[in-house]
VEXMARRO-165094 format. One record per residue (C-alpha): x, y, z negated. Coordinates in steps of 0.1 Angstrom, whole numbers, padded with zeros to 4 digits, always signed. Layout:
# residues N
XYZ...
END
This chain:
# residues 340
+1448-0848-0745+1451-0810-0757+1413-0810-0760+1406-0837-0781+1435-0826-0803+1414-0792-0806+1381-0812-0812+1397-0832-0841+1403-0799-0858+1370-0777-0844+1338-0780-0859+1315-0781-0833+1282-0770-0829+1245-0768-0813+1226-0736-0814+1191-0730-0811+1193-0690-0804+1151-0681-0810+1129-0653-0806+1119-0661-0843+1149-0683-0857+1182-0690-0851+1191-0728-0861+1227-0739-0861+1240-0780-0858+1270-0790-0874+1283-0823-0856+1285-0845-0882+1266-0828-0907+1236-0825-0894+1212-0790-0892+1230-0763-0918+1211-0732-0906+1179-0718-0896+1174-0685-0905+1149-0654-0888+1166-0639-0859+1170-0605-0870+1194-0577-0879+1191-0547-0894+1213-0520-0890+1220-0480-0904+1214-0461-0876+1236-0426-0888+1266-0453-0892+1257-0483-0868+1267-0503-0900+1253-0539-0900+1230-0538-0932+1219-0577-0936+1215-0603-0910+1190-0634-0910+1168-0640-0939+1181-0610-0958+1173-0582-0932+1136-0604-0927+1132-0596-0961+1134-0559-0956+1115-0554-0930+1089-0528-0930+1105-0523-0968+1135-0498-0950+1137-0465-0955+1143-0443-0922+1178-0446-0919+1178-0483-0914+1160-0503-0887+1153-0538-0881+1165-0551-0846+1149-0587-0827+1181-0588-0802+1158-0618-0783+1128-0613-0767+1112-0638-0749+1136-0660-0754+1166-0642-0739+1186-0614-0749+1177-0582-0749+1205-0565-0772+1237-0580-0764+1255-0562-0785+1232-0569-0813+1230-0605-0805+1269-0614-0805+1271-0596-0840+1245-0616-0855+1256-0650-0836+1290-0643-0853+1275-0635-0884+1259-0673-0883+1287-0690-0873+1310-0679-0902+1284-0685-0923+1283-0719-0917+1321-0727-0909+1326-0706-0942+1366-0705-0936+1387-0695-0903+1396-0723-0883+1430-0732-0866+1407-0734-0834+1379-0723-0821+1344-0743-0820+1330-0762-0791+1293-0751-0792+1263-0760-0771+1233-0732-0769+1199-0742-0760+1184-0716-0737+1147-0711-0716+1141-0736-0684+1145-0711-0657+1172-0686-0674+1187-0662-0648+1224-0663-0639+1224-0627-0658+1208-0644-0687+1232-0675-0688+1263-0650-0687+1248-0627-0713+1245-0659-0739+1281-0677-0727+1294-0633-0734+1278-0634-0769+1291-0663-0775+1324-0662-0768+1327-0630-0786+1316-0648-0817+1345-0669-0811+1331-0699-0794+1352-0718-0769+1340-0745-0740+1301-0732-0745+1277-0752-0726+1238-0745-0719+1208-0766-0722+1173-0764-0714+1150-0762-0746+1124-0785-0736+1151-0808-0724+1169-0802-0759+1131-0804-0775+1133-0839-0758+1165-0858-0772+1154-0841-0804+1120-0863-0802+1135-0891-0793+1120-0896-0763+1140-0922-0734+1151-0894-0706+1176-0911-0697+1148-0939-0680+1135-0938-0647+1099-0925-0664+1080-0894-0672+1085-0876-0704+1066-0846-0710+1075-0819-0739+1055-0790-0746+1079-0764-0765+1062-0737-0781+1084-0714-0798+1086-0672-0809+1085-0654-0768+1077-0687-0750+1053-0718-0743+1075-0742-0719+1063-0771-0707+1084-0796-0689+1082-0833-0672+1118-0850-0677+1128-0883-0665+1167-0898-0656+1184-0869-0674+1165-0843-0652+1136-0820-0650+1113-0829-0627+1090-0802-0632+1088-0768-0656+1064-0746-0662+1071-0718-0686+1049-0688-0701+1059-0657-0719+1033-0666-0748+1036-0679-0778+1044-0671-0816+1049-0636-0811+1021-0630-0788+0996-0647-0814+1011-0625-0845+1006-0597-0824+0971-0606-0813+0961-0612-0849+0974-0573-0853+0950-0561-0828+0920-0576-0843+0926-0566-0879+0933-0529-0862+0899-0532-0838+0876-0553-0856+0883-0543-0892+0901-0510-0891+0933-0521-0912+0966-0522-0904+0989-0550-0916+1025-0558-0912+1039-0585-0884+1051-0603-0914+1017-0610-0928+1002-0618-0891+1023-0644-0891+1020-0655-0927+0978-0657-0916+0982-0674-0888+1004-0703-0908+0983-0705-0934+0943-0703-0920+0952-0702-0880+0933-0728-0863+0927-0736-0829+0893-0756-0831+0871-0752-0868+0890-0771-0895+0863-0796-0914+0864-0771-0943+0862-0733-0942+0896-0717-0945+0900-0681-0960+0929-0660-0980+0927-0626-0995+0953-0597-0977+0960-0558-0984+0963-0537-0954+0960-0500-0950+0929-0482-0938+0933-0466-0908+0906-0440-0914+0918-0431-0950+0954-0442-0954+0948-0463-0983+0955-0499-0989+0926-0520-0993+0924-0561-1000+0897-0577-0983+0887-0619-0975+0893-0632-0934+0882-0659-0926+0898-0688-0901+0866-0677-0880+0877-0648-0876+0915-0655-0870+0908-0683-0842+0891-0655-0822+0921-0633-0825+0943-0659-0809+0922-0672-0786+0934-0660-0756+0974-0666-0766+0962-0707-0775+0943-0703-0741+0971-0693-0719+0997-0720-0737+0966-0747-0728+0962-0735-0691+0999-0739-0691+0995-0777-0698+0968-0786-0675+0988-0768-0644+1020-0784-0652+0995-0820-0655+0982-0808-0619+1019-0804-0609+1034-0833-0616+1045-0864-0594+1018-0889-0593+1039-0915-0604+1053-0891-0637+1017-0884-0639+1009-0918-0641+1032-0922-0672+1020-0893-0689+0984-0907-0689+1001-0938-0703+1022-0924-0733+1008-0887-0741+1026-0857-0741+1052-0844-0768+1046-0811-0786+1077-0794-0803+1085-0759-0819+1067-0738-0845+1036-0734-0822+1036-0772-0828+1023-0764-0863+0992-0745-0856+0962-0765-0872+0944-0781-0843+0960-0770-0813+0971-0811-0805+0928-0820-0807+0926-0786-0789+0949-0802-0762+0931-0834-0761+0900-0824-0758+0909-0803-0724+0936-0825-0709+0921-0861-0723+0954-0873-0730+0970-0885-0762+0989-0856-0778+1018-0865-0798+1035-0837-0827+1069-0845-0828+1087-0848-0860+1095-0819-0878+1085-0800-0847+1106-0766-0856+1141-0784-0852+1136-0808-0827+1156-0782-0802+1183-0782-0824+1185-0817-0830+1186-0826-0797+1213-0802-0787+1233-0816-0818+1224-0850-0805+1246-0834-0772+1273-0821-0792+1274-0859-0810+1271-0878-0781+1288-0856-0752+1301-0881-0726+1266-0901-0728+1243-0862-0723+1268-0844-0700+1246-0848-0672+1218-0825-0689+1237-0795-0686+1232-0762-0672+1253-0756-0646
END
């Protein structure tokens, strides 16, 4: 009785705490945040500078006194100190006015978190004034979000590519049959895209505009028309900035290896699998969620080495969210997916 008297006046929510982005549910309003996860802080004070899309947009832009903190790496936290001030930061932004109690929220994590891991995320948490938190796996999450029947006796299988991690997982009756996850994905591509600007051409560029290449010209197999953009980096040699043309070519071979690894990742989770999941599978496709999602090509890429049918899900960079909103909306029907 005392807790739904607190949920009619909470305002509960669903996280989606990223390598990259955090993204926030509101129950009945829907998604209301998703913003770079990222702090930057003065290091002579320890004063928070700008959290989110406002410390993003400062980064390599700083002078030396401030620096520009990723709490989450691979997934998980890595700064825990960092990380509860920026989840609290995110949570009064959306709640925008102190409540009489505090929110329920559910947090979607990686399949195969540790127990150290789980307490570090319930400890951030609850210091950013959460109550009742609950965890749930992302591809599981990734699921509900697509829409896909896990509640049925019958094999789903979500491939959730997001900033530090490819996961791949077979669901069916509200359970995880099988997982398979890899510390590769965004991040490692961005980073690989660094190294071959710094080996091949002798520039340096910024993480930011890795990433902004590999959006806009990233492929995984050759596009039907040549993709290329202009870019200013810095000579390593001489120091000096310099614009010069790339070419999708160029940027496929950079992230080769990273696409490689997320596809070998696949086809050993396919080897894996039940026969009689498997069987479904080969019936239905496979899912693909998360911002990896989004690289041109990588679902023919899949096809072509798995022979499946590959399915994108629908707007592929909140479908974790939605799904653990879809939690937060629908408790009593989803309580059965939760971390213990």
């Amino acid at each position: 009785m005392l807790d739904r008297l607190f949920s009619y006046f909470s305002k509960d929510l669903a996280m989606d705490l990223g390598t990259a982005n955090t993204l926030i549910y509101l129950r009945g309003k829907g998604v209301v945040l998703n913003e770079p996860s990222v702090v930057a802080i003065n290091q002579d004070t320890h004063e928070v500078i700008a959290v989110g899309q406002d410390a993003r947009n400062i980064i390599g832009r700083h002078g030396q006194r401030v620096v520009t903190i990723r709490p989450l790496k691979d997934g998980v936290i890595a700064d825990f100190e960092v990380t509860s001030v920026m989840i609290k930061y995110f949570l009064n932004k959306v709640l925008k006015r102190r409540q009489l109690v505090r929110p329920k929220l559910v947090v979607a994590v990686p399949t195969g978190i540790t127990a150290v891991e789980k307490r570090a995320v319930i400890e951030a948490a609850e210091q950013a004034g959460a109550r009742h938190i609950h965890l749930i796996e992302e591809p599981m999450a990734a699921a509900i979000g697509t829409g896909l029947p896990i509640d049925q006796p019958y094999g789903n299988m979500v491939v959730d590519i997001g900033g530090g991690t490819t996961e791949v997982a077979v669901i069916s009756m509200f359970a995880i049959a099988y997982s398979e996850s890899v510390r590769v994905a965004g991040d490692e591509a961005n980073e690989a895209i660094l190294r071959y600007m710094q080996r091949e051409r002798q520039m340096i560029i910024s993480e930011v505009l890795a990433e902004k290449i590999k959006m806009q010209i990233g492929t995984a197999v050759p596009p039907d028309q040549p993709l290329s953009m202009d870019i200013t980096g810095k000579e390593i040699l001489s120091g000096i900035p310099k614009t010069f043309k790339i070419t999708d070519e160029e940027i496929r071979e950079a992230i080769k290896e990273p696409v490689m690894a997320i596809v070998e990742s696949v086809k050993r989770a396919l080897e894996k699998t039940p026969p009689d999941l498997a069987a479904d599978i080969h019936e239905k496709g496979f899912w693909l969620a998360g911002g990896g999602a989004l690289l041109n090509g990588l679902d023919q890429l899949l096809n072509q080495m798995t022979r499946l049918k590959v399915n994108v899900s629908d707007e592929p960079l909140t479908a974790i969210v939605r799904g653990a909103g879809a939690v937060i909306e629908h408790t009593d029907f989803y309580r059965q997916v939760f971390i213990n």
